[in-house]
C-alpha positions in Angstrom: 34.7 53.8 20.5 37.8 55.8 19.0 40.3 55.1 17.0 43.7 56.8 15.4 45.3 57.0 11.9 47.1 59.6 10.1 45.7 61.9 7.6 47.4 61.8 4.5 44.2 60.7 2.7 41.9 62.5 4.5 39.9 65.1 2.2 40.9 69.1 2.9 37.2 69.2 3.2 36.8 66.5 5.7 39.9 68.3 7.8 38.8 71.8 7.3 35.0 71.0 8.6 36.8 69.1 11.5 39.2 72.1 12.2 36.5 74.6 12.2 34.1 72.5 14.4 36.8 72.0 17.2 37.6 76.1 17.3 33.7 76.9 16.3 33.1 77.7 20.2 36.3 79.9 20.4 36.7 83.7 21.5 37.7 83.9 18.1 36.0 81.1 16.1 38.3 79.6 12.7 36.7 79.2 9.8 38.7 77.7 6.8 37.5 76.9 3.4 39.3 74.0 1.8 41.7 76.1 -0.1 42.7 78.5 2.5 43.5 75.5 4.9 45.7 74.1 2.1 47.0 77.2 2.1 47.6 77.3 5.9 49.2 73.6 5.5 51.7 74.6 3.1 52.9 77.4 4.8 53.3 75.7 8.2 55.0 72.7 6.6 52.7 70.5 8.0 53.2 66.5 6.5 50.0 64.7 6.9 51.4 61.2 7.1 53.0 62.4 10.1 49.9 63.8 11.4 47.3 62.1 13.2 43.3 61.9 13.8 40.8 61.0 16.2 37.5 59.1 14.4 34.0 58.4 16.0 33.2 55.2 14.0 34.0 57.1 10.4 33.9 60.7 11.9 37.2 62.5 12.0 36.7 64.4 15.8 40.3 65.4 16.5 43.5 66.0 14.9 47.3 66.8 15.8 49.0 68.9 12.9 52.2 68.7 12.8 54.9 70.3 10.8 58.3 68.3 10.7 62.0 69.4 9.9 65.3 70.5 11.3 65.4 72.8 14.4 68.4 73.3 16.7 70.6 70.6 14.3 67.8 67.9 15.4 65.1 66.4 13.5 61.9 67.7 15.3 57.9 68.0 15.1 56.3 70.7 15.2 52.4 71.1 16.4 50.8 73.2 14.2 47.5 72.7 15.1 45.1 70.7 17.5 42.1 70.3 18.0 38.6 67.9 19.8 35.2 69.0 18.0 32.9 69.8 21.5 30.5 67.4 21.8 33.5 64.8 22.0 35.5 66.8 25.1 36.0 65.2 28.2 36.2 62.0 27.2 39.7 61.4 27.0 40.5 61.7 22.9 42.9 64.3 23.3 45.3 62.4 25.9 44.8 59.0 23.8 45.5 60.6 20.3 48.2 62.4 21.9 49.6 59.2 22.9 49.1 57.5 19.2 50.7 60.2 17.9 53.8 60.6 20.2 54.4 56.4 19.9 54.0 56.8 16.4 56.6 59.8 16.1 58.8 57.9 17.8 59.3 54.7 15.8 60.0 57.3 12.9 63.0 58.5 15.1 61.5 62.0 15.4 64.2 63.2 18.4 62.1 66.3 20.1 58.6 67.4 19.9 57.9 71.2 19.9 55.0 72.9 20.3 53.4 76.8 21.3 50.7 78.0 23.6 49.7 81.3 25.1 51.3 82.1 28.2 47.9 83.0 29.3 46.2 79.4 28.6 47.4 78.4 32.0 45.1 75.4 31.7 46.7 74.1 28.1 50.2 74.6 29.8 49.6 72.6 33.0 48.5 69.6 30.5 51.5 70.2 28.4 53.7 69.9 30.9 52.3 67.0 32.7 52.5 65.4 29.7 56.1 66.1 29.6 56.7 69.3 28.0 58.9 72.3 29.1 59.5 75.9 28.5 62.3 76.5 26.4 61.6 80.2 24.9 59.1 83.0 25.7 58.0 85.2 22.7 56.3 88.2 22.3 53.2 88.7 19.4 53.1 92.1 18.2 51.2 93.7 15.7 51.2 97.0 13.8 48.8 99.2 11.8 50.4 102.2 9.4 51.3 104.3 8.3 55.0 103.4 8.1 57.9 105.4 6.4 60.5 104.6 3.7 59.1 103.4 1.1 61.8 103.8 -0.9 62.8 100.6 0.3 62.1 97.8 -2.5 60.9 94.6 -2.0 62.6 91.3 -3.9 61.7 87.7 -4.0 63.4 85.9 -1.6 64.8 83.2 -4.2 66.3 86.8 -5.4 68.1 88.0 -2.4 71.9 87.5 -2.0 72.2 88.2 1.3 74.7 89.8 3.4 76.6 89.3 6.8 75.0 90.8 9.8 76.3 90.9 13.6 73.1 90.3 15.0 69.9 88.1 14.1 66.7 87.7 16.0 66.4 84.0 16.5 63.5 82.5 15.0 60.9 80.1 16.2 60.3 76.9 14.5 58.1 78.0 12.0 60.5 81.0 11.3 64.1 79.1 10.5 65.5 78.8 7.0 64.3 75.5 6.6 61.2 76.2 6.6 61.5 79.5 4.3 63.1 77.2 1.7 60.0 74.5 1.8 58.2 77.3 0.1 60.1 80.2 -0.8 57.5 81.7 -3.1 55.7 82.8 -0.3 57.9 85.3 1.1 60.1 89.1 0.2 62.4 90.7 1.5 62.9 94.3 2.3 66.8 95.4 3.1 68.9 98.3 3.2 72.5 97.5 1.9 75.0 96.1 4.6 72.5 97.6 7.4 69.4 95.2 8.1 66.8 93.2 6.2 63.6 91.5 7.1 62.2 88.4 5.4 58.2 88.4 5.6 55.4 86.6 4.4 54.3 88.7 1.3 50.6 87.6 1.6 49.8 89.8 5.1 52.8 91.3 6.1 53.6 88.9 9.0 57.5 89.0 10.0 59.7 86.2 9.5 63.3 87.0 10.1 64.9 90.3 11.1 68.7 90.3 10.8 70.5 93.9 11.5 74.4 95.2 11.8 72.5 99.0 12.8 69.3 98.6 15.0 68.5 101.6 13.3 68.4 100.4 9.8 66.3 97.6 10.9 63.9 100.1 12.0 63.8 102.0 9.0 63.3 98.7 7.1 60.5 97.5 9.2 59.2 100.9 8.7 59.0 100.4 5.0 57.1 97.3 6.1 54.4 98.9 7.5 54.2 101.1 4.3 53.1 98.3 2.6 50.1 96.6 4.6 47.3 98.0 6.8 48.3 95.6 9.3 51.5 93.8 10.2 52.1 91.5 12.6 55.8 90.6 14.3 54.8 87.1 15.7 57.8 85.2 17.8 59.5 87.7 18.9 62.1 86.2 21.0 61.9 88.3 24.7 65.5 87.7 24.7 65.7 90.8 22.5 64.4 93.4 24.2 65.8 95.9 22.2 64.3 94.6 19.0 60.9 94.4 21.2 61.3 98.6 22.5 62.2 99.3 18.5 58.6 97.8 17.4 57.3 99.9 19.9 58.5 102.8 18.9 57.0 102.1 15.4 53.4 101.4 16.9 53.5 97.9 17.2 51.8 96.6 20.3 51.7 93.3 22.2 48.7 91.4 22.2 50.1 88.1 23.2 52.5 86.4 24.6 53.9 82.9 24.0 55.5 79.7 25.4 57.4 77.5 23.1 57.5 74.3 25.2 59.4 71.0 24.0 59.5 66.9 25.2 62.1 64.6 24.3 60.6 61.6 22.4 
């Protein structure tokens, strides 16, 4: 009755109805139009020949998004997105594209497959880890409305900034590394204060990328400029391992709203 295939020709609009069907009975339904999912796909890095659908006769039903690129000095996969339209649950598509997909990953030596789900979606994370996934990293989600302070602090392009040596660096989350900055560099700034912190973020909403610091202080007063800048902000990924980073954001008005599992499967 099913069957798989990747979907490098499949039509934004043909993926974006499909996306939007499969979250349409969601607390928080997704609704993309064409352009904002190709928007979405850029940003995430996601390669569509190595991504894979479910189809009902000619009906695409299900998809697996996935980004692909270099995490941890390995080539990996990323999920970036998955999803079964309803009337289609419970019939097995996820586990059998999930297979497709994994085999077909394989044969193009992808080492490690990553992927993130809310701590609280205790249902996604027993499937996840029966199918052979485990927790590597916890992260915090955060976000922030202003008013900040600073704003004295100037944004650049990133293809603009130098850079400087810090002592300490928040590690990022797949999505987050350098790699991926660089696929698309246009779509990020960066706001810095001279040998004392910058922050990379994504200039369309504010969203944080990277934090490096030597002063903990200066970071704040960065981020702070941040927050200047957009109604909202959000500080997604935020490793737990850094809990001082985490009690700073506090202390600027940021407030968890989710946490996260990254989970990971040899291949």
């Amino acid at each position: 009755m099913y069957h798989f295939g990747a979907l490098q020709d499949i039509s934004l609009e043909r993926l974006a109805q499909c996306f939007n069907l499969a979250f349409s009975d969601y607390e928080q339904p997704i609704c993309f139009t064409p352009k904002s999912l190709e928007y979405y796909l850029t940003a995430s890095g996601v390669d569509l020949s190595l991504s894979f659908g479910a189809f009902c006769r000619e009906e695409l039903v299900g998809f697996i998004l996935n980004a692909s690129g270099m995490y941890k000095d390995e080539s990996v996969v990323f999920d970036a997105g998955t999803g079964v339209v309803p009337e289609h649950r419970g019939k097995k598509v996820f586990s059998a594209l999930f297979a497709y997909t994994s085999e077909q990953l394989k044969q193009q030596g992808i080492a490690k497959y990553y992927l993130e789900v809310l701590q609280s979606n205790h249902h996604a994370v027993s499937i996840y880890s029966k199918k052979g996934f485990s927790v590597r990293r916890e992260y915090s989600v955060l976000t922030a409305s202003g008013p900040g302070r600073n704003d004295r602090i100037v944004a650049v392009p990133y293809q603009e900034f130098e850079g400087f040596p810090t002592a300490f660096s928040v590690e990022p989350s797949f999505e987050h590394t350098t790699y991926r900055i660089q696929q698309n560099p246009q779509l990020y700034e960066v706001l810095w204060l001279e040998n004392g912190a910058y922050c990379i973020y994504a200039k369309r909403n504010g969203e944080l990328i990277q934090l490096h610091y030597n002063d903990l202080d200066a970071l704040k007063e960065v981020i702070s400029a941040l927050i200047c800048r957009y109604p909202s902000a959000m500080a997604k990924n935020i490793d737990c391992g850094y809990p001082d980073v985490i009690r700073m954001l506090a202390e600027l008005g940021f407030v968890e709203i989710t946490k996260q599992f990254e989970m990971a499967k040899d291949l």
